[in-house]
Structures are given as structure tokens and as C-alpha cells.
C-alpha angles and dihedrals in degrees: 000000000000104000109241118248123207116252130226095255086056086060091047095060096040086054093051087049086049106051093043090050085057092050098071101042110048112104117264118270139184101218077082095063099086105049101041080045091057094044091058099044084048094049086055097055107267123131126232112253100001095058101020132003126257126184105211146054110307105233092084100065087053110052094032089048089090098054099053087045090054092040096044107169099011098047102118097063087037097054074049090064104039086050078053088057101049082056101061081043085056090042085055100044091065086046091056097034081053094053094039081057093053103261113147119237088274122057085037089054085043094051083045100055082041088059090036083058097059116104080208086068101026086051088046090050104041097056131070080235121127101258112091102063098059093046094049080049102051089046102052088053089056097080090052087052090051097046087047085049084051098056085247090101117122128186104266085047082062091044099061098035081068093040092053095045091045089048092059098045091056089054097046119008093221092074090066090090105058090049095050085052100053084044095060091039091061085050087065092039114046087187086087102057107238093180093057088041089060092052093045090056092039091086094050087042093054081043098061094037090057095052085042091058101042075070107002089172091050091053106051088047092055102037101034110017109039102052093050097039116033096048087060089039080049109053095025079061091053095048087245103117093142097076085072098059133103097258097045088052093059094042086060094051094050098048102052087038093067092041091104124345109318110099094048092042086052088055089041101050085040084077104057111086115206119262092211117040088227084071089074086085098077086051085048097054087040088061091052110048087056087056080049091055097036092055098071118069111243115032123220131185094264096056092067090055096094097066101042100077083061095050097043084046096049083049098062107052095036078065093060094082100025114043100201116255123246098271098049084047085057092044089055094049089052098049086042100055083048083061093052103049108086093055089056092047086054092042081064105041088050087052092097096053125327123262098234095055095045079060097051088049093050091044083055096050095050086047091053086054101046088044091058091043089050092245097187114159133039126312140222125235159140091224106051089152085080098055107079096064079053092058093243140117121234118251092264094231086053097058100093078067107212096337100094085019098071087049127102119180104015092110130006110250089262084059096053095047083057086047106048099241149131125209120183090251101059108042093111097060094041101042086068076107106034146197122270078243150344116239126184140157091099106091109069144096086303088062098038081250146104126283102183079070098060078045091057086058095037082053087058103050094049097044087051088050103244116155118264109216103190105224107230121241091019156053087263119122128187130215131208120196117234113263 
């Protein structure tokens, strides 16, 4: 009797099962403030850069606002697992862009346990950061890249393959790059249809011109400002300016790299050479998303993700014709057991109770005490990614959470009015209207933040004599302003 194999199908749902399961148990982070922040303003009607500040790319509020209005309460584990979600749909991508190149079911279902393997992937996924809808993006849109490559493109194919780059440059601006490549690549081959992947990414492109001109002064500041300026203000501030150097750079991208298969799957796929000269494109958009991840200082995990659906793609269907040794096949297990790693580390550590539940009862908690202290308008915060499981909104120039907060000289306090922002410095001239309430107690090593910044804000509250309410079963204080 012939032994049953899984199907691909089978994978797909084990990996589903997988990176929800991640979801809920990596441990909190503020990096995540600002953007479920952003979802929950946009599903209320406010607009990115005109009502509340966001420091990224615009596509992201929008698409996600309908998620936190159907969650409520419960939307920032639930943006973690949608974000769970898109990763299993850019898992899939590379599957699909590996078998539209030629590869068998095996070497593309083995290139994709090998991506699904990276910590740069499993930290982007497992997170309600900004970093899993441009991948799953930028991924669908890698089959239609390989079929065009293979002369079997047609022009919706091209159309939606515009459609889909542009997409993910308008949700990270990192992802910009990929997609210019492959749109200048497609200048040199015609095979891949430049002129219907202009029309495809028209719509995104009005998209983003129409959000840049509601404010147009918001925007530049968060998509362009911001990100240059504020990482060297940061570490320069901390004594710490050699984070943004050349060799720390490449340290960085080393070591993320080889946490998990990347780096040896990069060394690997640099020895197949393309059949078809259209293929080139995928080398084209690889090359590009590492310049994309080489530009910040200093450089993080997520940064690389951009370049690693290519490689895993290239990979595939290099294996087609050669299958990898036994060594190489060792090598593999052991980087992808180092990818691994940290989810398993945080598997352990959320053993005791997981981390996601220990928020939302938080967040209960914090919602009990401003219920009984009649907590009725908007609050202010560092944490605003708590504040949807309380009932209430986030103060609006709080909703990029520490990130402007821990600046000092990026905008004059005029600019930052315009803006929508708060810095420490500056609490005193813009609280002249201020919040319903000051929480804090969310910032902090739980978090991977600061905590002597939520104390900036708790010192203000108490110097300008507003009651401190102390939260139950947390670090969490509440702050009433004075009648």
C-alpha cells in the first residue's frame, strides 16, 4: 500500500496554526504602539497625517482599519494575528512563484520551511508591526514576476503584479525599492509588460498623493523626516553612535541574517545561474531589497525582510536541477534550528501565562479604574496599543506611542502643533488642552522600552497636581486631570 504523503494544503494549515500560535505568545512590544494605534484612530474616522501622526508609508491604517473595528476591545491581538495570517499568504507566494519557475513539490515546500525558518520572518509576523503586509505583497506578486520571466505573462498578470509592488511601497517605504527594480527591469525586458505595470500601480500611487496632500506637511515629516533624522538624534543621545557606522551595520546584517537560514540560503541560491535571461529579475528585485536594508542606521531584522521571498524563490527552483548535498542538507538543519531559536525561547518564557492575555488583563484592569474615575475623552499615553481592550481612543498626538516622545529638537514646538505631536520637552505648552487622562505603566522592559519616559509624562502629571489612581495587578497609573 503506497504511504501517504502531506499535501501542500496540509503545510499550509500547520503553518497557519504555527504562526498564530506565535502571535499570542511572543512577548509585548512597542514597536507595536504606533501602528495599532493608527488602525484604531483610522477605523474612527481620523485620517493619517492630517488627525494623528504616523510614521510610515500610508497604505497600512487603512486596510487594517477594518480589522480593529470588527475586533474592538480585543484588536491588538487580533492585528497580531492578522499580521500572523499575511505571513502564512507570504509563505505561500514564494511556494507558488517556486512552482510557476519549474521547481517540483519538493524543493519549493523545502525553500519554504527554510523561510518559514528565519527570525527575520517569524519577529516580523508575530508582531501588529508594519512588516507583514508588504512582505505578503511583495510575495504574491512574485509568481506573476516568474511567469512574465517565462514568456506566460499576460496583461492582467502585469496588472496586478503593479498593482501588488506598489501596494507594498505604499505600506513600508522600504519596499519601494523592489518594486523600482522590477520596474526598470521590465524597461530592458518587454516580456514583462512595463506599460501595464504602470497602470496596475496608478491606483496605489493616486492613493498615496491624495493622502500626501490632505497634510502634505504631516506626511513628509512621517514618511520622509522622521526616519532619516530622529534613529541618528536617538542613539547620538544615548552615547551609542556607533550603532550607526558601517561595521556595525554589517555586523547587524550578518547576524540576523544567520539567525535561521538566510545567509546560507543567500550563498547557496548565488550559485544557480537562470535558465531564461527574464529570470534576472528576481536577482534584480534581491539586490535591491539588501540596498533597502543597508540604507537605515542602524539596521534591524525586519529591515532585511524585503530581500529574503526572492532568495528563497531563486532557491527553489535552482534546486530543481541540483538537489543540495548532505552537507549542505546538515548545514541547513543547524541555521534553521538558530531561527528558530528565539520563538522557542519565548514558547518557554510565556509558559507561566502568555503574554497576550496578561495585556488584555491589564487592559481590563486599567479599564475597571478609569470606569470608576469617569474617564470619558481621549488619553494620553506611551502605550496606546492598550487602550482599545479599555474603550477608549488614544490622545491622537500620542498615537505614534514613545517614538516622537523620546525626541528633542526634531521640530520647534509650532511644527509639532501642525504635526500632531508631543515631545518631552514640550508637554507643558501643548497640554494647554489636555487629554481626558494620562496613563502610564506601559512603557517599560516588559515592553523592550523605557521606562524613565513613561516617567517624564508620570512627573508631569504629578508636578501640575493631577490625581494618581494606582491600576491593580500591574505597573500601570492612572492620572486624573485636575477639575
Amino acid at each position: 500500500m503506497e504511504r501517504l504523503r502531506p499535501t501542500p494544503m496540509f503545510w499550509l494549515a500547520t503553518l497557519t496554526l504555527a504562526f498564530v500560535a506565535l502571535a499570542m505568545i511572543r512577548p509585548l512590544d512597542h514597536d507595536e504602539s504606533q501602528y495599532v494605534a493608527a488602525a484604531v484612530l483610522t477605523a474612527q474616522g481620523q485620517m493619517p497625517y492630517r488627525d494623528f501622526a504616523y510614521l510610515q508609508t500610508p497604505l497600512q491604517p487603512f486596510l487594517f482599519a477594518p480589522f480593529a473595528w470588527l475586533f474592538g476591545g480585543g484588536a491588538w491581538p487580533g492585528l497580531r494575528i492578522v499580521n500572523a495570517l499575511l505571513g502564512v499568504v507570504a509563505v505561500h507566494g514564494v511556494y507558488r512563484a517556486a512552482r510557476a519557475g519549474g521547481a517540483r513539490a519538493e524543493p519549493a515546500l523545502l525553500a519554504c520551511a527554510l523561510f518559514a525558518c528565519c527570525d527575520i520572518l517569524l519577529f516580523s509576523v508575530g508582531t501588529a508591526r508594519n512588516d507583514a503586509l508588504p512582505v505578503a505583497l511583495l510575495a504574491s506578486a512574485l509568481p506573476l514576476v516568474v511567469r512574465a520571466a517565462n514568456a506566460r505573462g499576460t496583461r492582467w498578470g502585469g496588472v496586478l503584479a503593479g498593482l501588488l509592488l506598489a501596494g507594498a511601497a505604499a505600506a513600508k517605504l522600504s519596499y519601494a525599492l523592489p518594486a523600482l527594480a522590477y520596474g526598470l527591469y521590465a524597461l530592458y525586458d518587454r516580456r514583462h509588460r512595463p506599460l501595464w505595470l504602470m497602470i496596475g500601480a496608478v491606483p496605489v500611487i493616486v492613493f498615496v498623493a491624495v493622502t500626501m496632500l490632505c497634510a502634505p506637511q504631516g506626511f513628509i515629516f512621517g514618511v520622509l523626516d522622521f526616519p532619516a533624522r530622529a534613529p541618528d538624534e536617538y542613539y547620538r543621545g544615548l552615547g551609542k553612535a556607533w550603532k550607526l557606522s558601517w561595521w556595525a551595520k554589517l555586523l547587524d546584517v550578518l547576524k540576523f541574517l544567520a539567525l535561521g537560514p538566510a545567509l546560507l540560503c543567500v550563498a547557496l541560491a548565488s550559485r544557480f545561474r537562470w535558465r531564461a535571461k527574464g529570470g534576472r529579475a528576481i536577482d534584480w528585485m534581491l539586490c535591491a531589497g539588501l540596498i533597502a536594508a543597508l540604507l537605515p542606521s542602524p539596521t534591524w531584522r525586519q529591515y532585511l525582510l524585503p530581500m529574503l521571498p526572492p532568495v528563497f524563490v531563486r532557491l527553489a527552483i535552482g534546486w530543481q536541477s541540483v538537489w543540495p548535498g548532505r552537507q549542505a542538507r546538515r548545514a541547513l538543519v543547524v541555521f534553521a534550528c538558530a531561527g528558530l531559536a528565539p520563538s522557542v525561547e519565548a514558547l518557554i518564557r510565556a509558559l507561566p501565562g502568555l503574554p497576550m492575555v496578561a495585556a488584555m488583563q491589564q487592559s481590563a484592569n486599567v479599564r475597571a479604574a478609569m470606569d470608576a474615575a469617569g474617564v470619558a475623552g481621549p488619553v494620553a499615553t506611551l502605550s496606546p496599543q492598550f487602550l482599545p481592550a479599555t474603550g477608549r481612543l488614544p490622545d491622537p498626538r500620542f498615537a505614534t506611542g514613545p517614538f516622537y516622545f523620546r525626541s528633542h529638537q526634531l521640530l520647534e514646538a509650532e511644527q509639532e502643533q501642525v504635526v500632531g505631536v508631543i515631545a518631552q520637552g514640550t508637554i507643558g505648552i501643548h497640554f494647554r488642552i489636555p487629554p481626558a487622562a494620562i496613563l502610564t505603566g506601559g512603557e517599560g522592559a516588559s515592553t523592550s522600552g523605557d521606562a524613565a519616559l513613561d516617567g517624564v509624562l508620570g512627573d508631569w502629571a504629578k508636578r501640575n497636581g493631577w490625581r494618581e489612581t494606582l491600576v491593580p495587578g500591574g505597573s500601570f497609573r492612572l492620572y486624573i486631570r485636575p477639575r
